[in-house]
Each structure stands twice: as structure tokens, then as C-alpha cells.
N, C-alpha and C positions, 0 to 999 in steps of 0.2 A: 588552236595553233596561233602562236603571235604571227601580227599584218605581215610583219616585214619577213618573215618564212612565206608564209603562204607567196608575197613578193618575191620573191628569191627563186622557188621553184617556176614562178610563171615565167621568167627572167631564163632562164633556160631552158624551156619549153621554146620560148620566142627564140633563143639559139638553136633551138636543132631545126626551127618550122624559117630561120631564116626569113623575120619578120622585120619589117621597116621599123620604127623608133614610134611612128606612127601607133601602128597597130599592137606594137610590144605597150604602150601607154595603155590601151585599150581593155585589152588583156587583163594587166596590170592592175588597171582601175578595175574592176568585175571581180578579181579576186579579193579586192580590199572590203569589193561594197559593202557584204553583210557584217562586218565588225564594225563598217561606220553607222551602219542603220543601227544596227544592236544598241550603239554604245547611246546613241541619242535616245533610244529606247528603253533603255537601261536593262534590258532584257537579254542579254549574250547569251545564257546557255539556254532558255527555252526557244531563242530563237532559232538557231541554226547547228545544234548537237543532236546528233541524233534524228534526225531528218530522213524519214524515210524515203529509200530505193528509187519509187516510184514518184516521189515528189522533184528527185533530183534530176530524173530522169524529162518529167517534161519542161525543167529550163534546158535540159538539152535537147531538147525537138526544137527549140526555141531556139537554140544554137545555130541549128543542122538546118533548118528552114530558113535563117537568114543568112545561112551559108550560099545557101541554092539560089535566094534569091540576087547575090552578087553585095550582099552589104556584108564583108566584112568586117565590118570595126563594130559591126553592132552586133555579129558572130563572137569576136571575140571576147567583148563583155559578156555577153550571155555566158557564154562558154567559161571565162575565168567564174564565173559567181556558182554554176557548176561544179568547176574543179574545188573552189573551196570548202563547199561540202563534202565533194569527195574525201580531201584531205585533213576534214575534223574527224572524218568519221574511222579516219586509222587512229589518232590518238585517244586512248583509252581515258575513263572520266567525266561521260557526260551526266552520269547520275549526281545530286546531290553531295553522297555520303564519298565520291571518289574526286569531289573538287581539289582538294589539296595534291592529291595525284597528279591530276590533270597538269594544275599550275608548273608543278616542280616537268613533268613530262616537256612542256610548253619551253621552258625557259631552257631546261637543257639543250633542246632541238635548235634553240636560234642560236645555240654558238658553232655546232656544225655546218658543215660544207656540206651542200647540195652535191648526193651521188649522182653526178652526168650519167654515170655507167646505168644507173637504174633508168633516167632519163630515156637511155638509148636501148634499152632492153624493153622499155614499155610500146616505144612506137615501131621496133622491130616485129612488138606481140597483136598489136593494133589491126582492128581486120575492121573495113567500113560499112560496119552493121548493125541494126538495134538491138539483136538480138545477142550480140559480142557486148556492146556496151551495157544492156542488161543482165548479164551473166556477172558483168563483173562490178556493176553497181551491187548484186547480193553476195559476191564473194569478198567483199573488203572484210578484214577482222581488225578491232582496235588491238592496238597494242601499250604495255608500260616501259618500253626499254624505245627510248628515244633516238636511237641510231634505227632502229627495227621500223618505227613509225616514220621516220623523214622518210627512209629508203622505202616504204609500204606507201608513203603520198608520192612519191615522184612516179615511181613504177604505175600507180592507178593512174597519176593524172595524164602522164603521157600514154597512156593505152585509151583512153577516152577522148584524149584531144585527138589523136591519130586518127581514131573512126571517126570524128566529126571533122576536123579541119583535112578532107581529105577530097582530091579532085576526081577520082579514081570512076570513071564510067562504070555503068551496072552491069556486073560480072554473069555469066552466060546463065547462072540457077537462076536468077533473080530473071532475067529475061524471059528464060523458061517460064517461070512463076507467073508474070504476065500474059504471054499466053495462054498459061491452065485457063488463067481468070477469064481470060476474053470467050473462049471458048466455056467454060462453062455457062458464064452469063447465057451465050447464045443458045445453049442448049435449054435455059429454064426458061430463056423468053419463048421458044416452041413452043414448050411444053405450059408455059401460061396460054398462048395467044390459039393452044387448043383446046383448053378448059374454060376460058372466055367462048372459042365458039360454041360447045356442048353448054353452055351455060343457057346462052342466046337461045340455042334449039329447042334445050326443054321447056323456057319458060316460053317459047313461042306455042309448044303443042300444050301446056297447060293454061294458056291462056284458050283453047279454043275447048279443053276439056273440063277442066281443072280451075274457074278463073279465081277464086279463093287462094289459094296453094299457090298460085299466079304472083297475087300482090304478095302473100308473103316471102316469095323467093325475092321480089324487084325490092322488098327491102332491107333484107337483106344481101343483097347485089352488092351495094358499095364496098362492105366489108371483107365480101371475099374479092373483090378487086384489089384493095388494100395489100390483102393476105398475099396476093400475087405478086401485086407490086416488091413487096418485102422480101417473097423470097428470091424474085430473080434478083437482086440487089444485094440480099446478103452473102459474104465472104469471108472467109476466115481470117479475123482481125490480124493474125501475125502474118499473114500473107502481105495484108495492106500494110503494114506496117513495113516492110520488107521494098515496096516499090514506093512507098511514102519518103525513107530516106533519100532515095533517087531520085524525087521528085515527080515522078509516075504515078502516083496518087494522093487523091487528099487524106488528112491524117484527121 
């Protein structure tokens, strides 16, 4: 997509998020970046076409984490360098044999008008979740009809900037989901810190019977400590992932 599209849309993102001149600069710069890195690189389309899901996904954890921590403007870059992968990835052409495509797709697009209405239909669809923005980082489809593609980038970029630039306290499941966690935890740390004591017991009574069988439990020992440790600790990553946007957990 030419800079100054991808500028344009972010340009009005910054209108509906009612953003200082400041932070629209911000923005602004992060969606340009990878076209200026590319071009120094001379590498545009292996750089940032076709990028996958999950790659784009954690410059936006990188968004969403310096959302939380109060630095906006460094949210915002994160975040526009996001969005412009997002909005390569509508316009169809990242292969080789469809570059002519692509161009002509490219050049149409920057003589239209950025659809506000899509704008305002994406942060209306906006829900502040990884799991919303992950859905919808694998629902984008490229498109060849150049009206199809602008209105398919504004629509994704403002449903992804919505869940990330978004102030919105953690809604009562996500709450809930924190508790499961705490509570679970506390139930495997019992259930460890009983199997530590039946540990202790038998290699006490194999030490006075057994003293062979003895050493090889006590070397075994550390391992299954380990094994304990792990699993009172482990939890199901989209849970964490789930109070990591909220900042309730590390990610």
C-alpha cells in the first residue's frame, strides 16, 4: 500500500481516538516506518507482505504493554507499525507473479477517500481482547478491487486499534478468570506440598530400611521437585494471555 494511504487512514483513526497532533504524529510515524526501513533495504515485499498473524500480533503486545504502562506515544508507533501490516495484508499481490497487480491495486487506492463509515464500524466492532484481535489478525482476506481493499484496511485497522488503544477496565469474565487461576494455583500448591511431604516420609523409612533405594530417591529428589514446581505454575496460556492484556499478568 503507498506511505501516504497507509498515512491517511491512520489520520483518521487519530480522528475518531481524538488524538493531540502530538500522538497523531506518532501514530503516523509507526505506520510509515516499514516502507522506510524496506526502501533503505531495498527489500519491500519480502520485508513486510505477507507477514504472518502471529508475528503482527506481538508488535502488538508491544502496543498493548506500552499502553498499560502510560507511554503512549510509544503505544502509538508500536501500534501504527502493526496497523501497517495489517493493511498490506488486505491488498492482494504479495507473491512475485501478482506484483503488477499489486502496483496497479496500490495506486488506485491512493486516489480514494478514506471510508470514515468503515472507520467507525471497526471501533464500534472493537472488543478489548487478544483473543478479538487474534481472530481477526487470521480473518483478513487480500483483496483486487481497490475500493474493497481500502474499506477491508480501515475496517481491520480500527477494530485492532479499538482493542488496544482502549481504557476499558477488565470486564467481570476476565475477573472471574483470575480467580479460577488463583484458586487453582492454591489447590496444586496442596496437592504439591503433600506429595513433598509423602516424599520426605518414605525416603525417611527407606533410609532406616532400604538405605540403597534411599540414595537413589535423594537423587532423584530434585527432579521431582522441579516437576512440582511446574506444575503448580503452569496455566493455560490463553487464560494468561487473557489478564496479560489487563495487565494482571506477565505475558
Amino acid at each position: 500500500m503507498n506511505v501516504e494511504t497507509h498515512a491517511a487512514i491512520g489520520r483518521a483513526i487519530s480522528r475518531y481516538l481524538h488524538l493531540d497532533s502530538r500522538l497523531e504524529r506518532r501514530l503516523v510515524r509507526g505506520l510509515k516506518k516499514p516502507d522506510l526501513s524496506a526502501r533503505r533495504r531495498r527489500r519491500r515485499f519480502r520485508v513486510h507482505h505477507g507477514i504472518h498473524p502471529d508475528s503482527i500480533m506481538d508488535v502488538i503486545w508491544s502496543a498493548r504493554r506500552a499502553y498499560l504502562a502510560g507511554d503512549f506515544e510509544g503505544a502509538l508507533e508500536a501500534l501504527g507499525i502493526a496497523l501497517h501490516y495489517v493493511q498490506d495484508k488486505c491488498v492482494v499481490g504479495a507473491r512475485r507473479e501478482l506484483r503488477e497487480i499489486h502496483n496497479r491495486v496500490e495506486r488506485e487506492m491512493a486516489s480514494l477517500e478514506i471510508p470514515v463509515d468503515a472507520i467507525r464500524e471497526g471501533f464500534e466492532k472493537a472488543e478489548c481482547s487478544p483473543l478479538f484481535v487474534r481472530a481477526a489478525l487470521y480473518s483478513i482476506e487480500p483483496s483486487a478491487n481497490p475500493a474493497e481493499a481500502l474499506r477491508s484496511a480501515c475496517l481491520y485497522s480500527a477494530m485492532i486499534a479499538g482493542a488496544v488503544y482502549n481504557p476499558s477496565q477488565p470486564p467481570r469474565e476476565v475477573l472471574e478468570i483470575l480467580e479460577r487461576v488463583k484458586m487453582e494455583k492454591a489447590k496444586k500448591k496442596r496437592i504439591a506440598w503433600i506429595l513433598i511431604a509423602l516424599l520426605a516420609i518414605g525416603d525417611l523409612v527407606l533410609i532406616l530400611t532400604q538405605p540403597l533405594i534411599s540414595v537413589i530417591l535423594l537423587l532423584f529428589s530434585p527432579t521431582l521437585l522441579l516437576l512440582l514446581v511446574t506444575l503448580v505454575e503452569r496455566v493455560n496460556p490463553r487464560l494468561y494471555e487473557q489478564l496479560a492484556w489487563y495487565g494482571l499478568a506477565q505475558r
